[in-house]
Backbone bond lengths (Angstrom), bond angles and torsions (degrees), N, CA, C in turn:
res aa  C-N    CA-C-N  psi(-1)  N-CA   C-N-CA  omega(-1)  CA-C   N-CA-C  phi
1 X - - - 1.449 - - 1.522 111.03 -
2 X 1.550 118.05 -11.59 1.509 120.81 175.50 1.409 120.02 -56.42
3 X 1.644 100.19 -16.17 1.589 93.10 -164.58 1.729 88.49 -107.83
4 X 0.895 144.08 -1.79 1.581 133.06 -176.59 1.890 89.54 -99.58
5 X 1.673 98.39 170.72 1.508 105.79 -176.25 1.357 117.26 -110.07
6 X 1.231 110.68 144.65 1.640 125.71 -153.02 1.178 93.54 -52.29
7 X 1.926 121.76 -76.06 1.402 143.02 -139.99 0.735 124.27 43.92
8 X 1.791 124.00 -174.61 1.572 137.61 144.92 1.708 142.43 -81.58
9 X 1.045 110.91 155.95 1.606 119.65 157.18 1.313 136.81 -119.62
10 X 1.169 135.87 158.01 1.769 110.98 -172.59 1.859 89.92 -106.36
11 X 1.553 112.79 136.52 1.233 111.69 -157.29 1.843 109.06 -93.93
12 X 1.426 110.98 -142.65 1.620 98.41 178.93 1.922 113.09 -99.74
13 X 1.425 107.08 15.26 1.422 111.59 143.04 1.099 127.59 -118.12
14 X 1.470 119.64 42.74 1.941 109.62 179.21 1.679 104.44 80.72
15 X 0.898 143.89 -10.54 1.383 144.28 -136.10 1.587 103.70 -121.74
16 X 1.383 106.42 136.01 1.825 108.02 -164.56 1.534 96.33 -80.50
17 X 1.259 134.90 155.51 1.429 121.53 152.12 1.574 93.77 -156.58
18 X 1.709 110.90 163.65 1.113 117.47 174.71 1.584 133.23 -53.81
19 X 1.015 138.37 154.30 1.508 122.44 174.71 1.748 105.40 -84.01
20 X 1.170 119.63 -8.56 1.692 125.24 -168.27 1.776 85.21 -100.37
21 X 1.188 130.75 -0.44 1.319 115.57 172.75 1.527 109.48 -155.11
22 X 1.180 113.20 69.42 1.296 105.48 176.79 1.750 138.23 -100.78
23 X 1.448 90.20 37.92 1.729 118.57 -169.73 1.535 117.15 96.55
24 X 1.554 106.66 160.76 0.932 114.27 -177.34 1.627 117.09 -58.89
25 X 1.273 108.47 150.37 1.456 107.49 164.04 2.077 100.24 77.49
26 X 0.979 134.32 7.53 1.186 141.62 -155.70 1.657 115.81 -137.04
27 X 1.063 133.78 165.36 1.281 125.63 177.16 1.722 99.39 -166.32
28 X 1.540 104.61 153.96 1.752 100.77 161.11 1.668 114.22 -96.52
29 X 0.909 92.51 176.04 1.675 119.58 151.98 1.270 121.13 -142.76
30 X 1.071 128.78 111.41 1.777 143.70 163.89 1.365 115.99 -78.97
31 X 1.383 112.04 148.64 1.192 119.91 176.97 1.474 88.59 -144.14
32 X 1.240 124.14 83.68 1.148 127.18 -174.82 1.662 119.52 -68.79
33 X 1.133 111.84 -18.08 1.377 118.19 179.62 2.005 106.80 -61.61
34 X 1.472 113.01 -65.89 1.170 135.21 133.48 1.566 122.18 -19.41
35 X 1.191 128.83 -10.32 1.451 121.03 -165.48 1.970 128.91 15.75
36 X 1.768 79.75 47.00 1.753 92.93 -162.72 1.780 101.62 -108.57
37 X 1.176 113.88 118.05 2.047 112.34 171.61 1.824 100.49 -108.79
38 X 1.319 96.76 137.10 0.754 135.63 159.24 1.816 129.67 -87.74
39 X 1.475 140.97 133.69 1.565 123.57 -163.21 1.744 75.37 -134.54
40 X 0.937 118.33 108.15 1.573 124.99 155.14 1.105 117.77 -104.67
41 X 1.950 117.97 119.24 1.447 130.88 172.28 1.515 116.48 -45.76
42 X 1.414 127.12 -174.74 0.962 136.05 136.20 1.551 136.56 1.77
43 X 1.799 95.11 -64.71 1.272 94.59 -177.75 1.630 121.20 -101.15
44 X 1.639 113.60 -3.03 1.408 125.47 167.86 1.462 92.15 103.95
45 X 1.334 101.67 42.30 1.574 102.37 166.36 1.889 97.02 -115.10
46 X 1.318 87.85 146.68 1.402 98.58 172.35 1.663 123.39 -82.42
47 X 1.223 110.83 123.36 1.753 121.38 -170.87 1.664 99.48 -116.16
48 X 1.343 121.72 -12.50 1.496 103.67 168.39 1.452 114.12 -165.96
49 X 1.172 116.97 176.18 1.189 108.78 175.99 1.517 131.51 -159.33
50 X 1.420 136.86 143.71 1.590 114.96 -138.19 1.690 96.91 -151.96
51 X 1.376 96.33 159.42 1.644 103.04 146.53 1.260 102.41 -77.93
52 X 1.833 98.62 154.90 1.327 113.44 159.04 1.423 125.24 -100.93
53 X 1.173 115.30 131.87 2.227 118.28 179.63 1.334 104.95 -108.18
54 X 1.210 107.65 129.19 1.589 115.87 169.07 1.599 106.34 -72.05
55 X 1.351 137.71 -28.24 0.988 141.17 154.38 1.693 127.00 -155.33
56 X 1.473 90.55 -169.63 1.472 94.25 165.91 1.191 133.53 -23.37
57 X 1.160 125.58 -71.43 1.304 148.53 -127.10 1.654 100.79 -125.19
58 X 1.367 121.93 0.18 2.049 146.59 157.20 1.880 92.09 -82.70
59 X 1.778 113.29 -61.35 1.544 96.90 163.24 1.490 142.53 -25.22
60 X 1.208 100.59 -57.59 1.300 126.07 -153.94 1.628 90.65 -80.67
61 X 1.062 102.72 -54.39 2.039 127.91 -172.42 1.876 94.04 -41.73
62 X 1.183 109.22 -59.76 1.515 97.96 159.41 1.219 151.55 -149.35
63 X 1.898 83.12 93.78 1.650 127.48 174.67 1.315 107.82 54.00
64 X 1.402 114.79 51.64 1.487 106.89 160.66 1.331 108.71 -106.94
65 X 1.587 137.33 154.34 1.049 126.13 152.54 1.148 143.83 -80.73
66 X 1.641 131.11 120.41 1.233 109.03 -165.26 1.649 132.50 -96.04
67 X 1.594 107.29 130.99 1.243 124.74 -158.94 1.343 95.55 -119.94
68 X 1.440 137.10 123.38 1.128 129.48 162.92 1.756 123.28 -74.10
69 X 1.081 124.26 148.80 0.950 120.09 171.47 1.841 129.74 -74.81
70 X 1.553 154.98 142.39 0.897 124.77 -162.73 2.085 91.30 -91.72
71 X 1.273 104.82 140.10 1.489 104.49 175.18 1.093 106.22 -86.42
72 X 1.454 132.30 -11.57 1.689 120.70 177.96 1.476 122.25 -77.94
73 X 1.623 110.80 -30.78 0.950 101.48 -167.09 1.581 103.83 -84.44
74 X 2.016 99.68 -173.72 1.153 119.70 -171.01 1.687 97.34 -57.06
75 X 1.714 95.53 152.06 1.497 110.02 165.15 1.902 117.48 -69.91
76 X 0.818 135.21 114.38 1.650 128.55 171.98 1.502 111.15 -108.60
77 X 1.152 102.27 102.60 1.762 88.30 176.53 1.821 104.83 -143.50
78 X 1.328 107.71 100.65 1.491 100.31 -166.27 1.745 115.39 -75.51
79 X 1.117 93.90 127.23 1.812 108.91 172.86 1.164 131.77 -113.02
């Protein structure tokens, strides 16, 4: 996976964050071909689900605004 590119997703508040960090306890899966993310918990259950952006400026490209997400704080994602 070193050689494909990380990017973004917009998460379950509007909020951009990386796919290599998408909170604790959480993980992606890309299918980058697809520009499809996946946020699987703990147990490999799925809690969200996204386009994928190679960057910034793929956001912006269509009309999202970009808001970063804060990575420190707590995870909230109701299920």
């Amino acid at each position: 996976m070193s050689d494909q590119p990380v990017g973004w997703f917009i998460d379950w508040e509007s909020k951009l964050r990386p796919t290599d960090n998408p909170g604790k306890g959480l993980r992606c899966e890309v299918d980058y071909k697809s520009k499809y993310v996946q946020v699987l918990n703990k147990y490999d259950m799925l809690d969200h689900e996204s386009t994928w952006y190679p960057d910034e400026a793929a956001v912006i490209k269509a009309g999202l605004k970009v808001e970063y997400a804060d990575l420190t704080a707590p995870i909230k994602i109701g299920s």
